[in-house]
C-alpha positions in Angstrom: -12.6 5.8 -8.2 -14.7 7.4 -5.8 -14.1 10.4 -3.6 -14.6 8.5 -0.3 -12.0 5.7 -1.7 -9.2 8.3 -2.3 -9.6 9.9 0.4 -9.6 6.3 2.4 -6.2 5.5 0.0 -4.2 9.4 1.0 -5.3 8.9 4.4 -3.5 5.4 4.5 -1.0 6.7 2.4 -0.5 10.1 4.5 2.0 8.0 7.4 5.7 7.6 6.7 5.8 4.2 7.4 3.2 3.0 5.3 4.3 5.0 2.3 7.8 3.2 2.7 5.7 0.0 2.9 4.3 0.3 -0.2 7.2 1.9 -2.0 9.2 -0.9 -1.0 6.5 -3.8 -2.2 6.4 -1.8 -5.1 10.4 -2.5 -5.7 10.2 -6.0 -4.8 7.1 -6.2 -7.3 4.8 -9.7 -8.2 7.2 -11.5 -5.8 6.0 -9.2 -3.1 7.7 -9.6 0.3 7.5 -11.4 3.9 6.6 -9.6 6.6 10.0 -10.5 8.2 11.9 -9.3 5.5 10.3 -6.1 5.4 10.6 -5.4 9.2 14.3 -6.4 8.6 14.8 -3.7 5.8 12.8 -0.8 7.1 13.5 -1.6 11.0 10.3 -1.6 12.0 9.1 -4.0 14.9 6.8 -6.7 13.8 3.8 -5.3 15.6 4.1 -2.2 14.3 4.7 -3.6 10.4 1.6 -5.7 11.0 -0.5 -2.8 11.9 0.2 -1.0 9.5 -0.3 -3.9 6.6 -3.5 -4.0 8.1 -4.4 -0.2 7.4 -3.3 -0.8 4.1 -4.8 -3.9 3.3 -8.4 -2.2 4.9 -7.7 0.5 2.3 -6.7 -1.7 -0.7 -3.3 -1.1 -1.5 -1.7 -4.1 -0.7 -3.0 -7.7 -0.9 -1.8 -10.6 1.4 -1.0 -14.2 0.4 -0.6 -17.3 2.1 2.2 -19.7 1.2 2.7 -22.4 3.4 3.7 -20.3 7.3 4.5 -17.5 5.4 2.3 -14.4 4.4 3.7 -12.9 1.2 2.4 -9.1 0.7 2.0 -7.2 -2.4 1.5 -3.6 -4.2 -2.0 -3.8 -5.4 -0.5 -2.0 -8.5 -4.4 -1.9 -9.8 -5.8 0.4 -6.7 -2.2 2.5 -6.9 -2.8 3.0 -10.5 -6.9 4.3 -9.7 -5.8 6.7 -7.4 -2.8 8.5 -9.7 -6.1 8.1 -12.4 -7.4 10.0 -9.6 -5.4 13.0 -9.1 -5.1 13.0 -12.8 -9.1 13.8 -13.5 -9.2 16.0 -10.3 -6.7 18.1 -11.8 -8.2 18.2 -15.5 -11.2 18.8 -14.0 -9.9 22.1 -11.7 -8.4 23.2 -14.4 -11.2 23.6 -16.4 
């Protein structure tokens, strides 16, 4: 992972709302979740959710599916799992 994408991913990250987002698709796993649903569970106005699935989405840690009406979102557990990679060089190499 690049610099520029981390810092793109812990700026996303870096507001409460989206890290409940993604901790919460995260839970729900492959199934991923309706935008409904997760307005519902972490009251947040639809307008609001859907801005901030977009700031996610721009930054590649969650993916959108259509089915049908419905969009389904998911934890792109592959870009979550770069940026722990991430941290985990940045600190091997700082401490060396």
């Amino acid at each position: 992972m690049e610099l520029s994408q981390a810092a793109e991913s812990f700026n996303a990250l870096s507001q409460p709302s989206r890290l409940a987002i993604v901790s919460l698709l995260g839970q729900v796993g492959s199934a991923g979740a309706r935008p409904s649903d997760m307005a519902a569970t972490l009251r947040l106005p639809a307008n609001t959710l859907s801005f901030h699935l977009r700031q996610l989405r721009h930054a590649g840690l969650v993916t959108e599916e259509r089915s049908g009406r419905d969009r389904i979102y998911r934890a792109n557990l592959g870009a979550l799992q770069q940026l722990i990679l991430y941290l985990g060089e940045a600190s091997r190499r700082s401490s060396t």
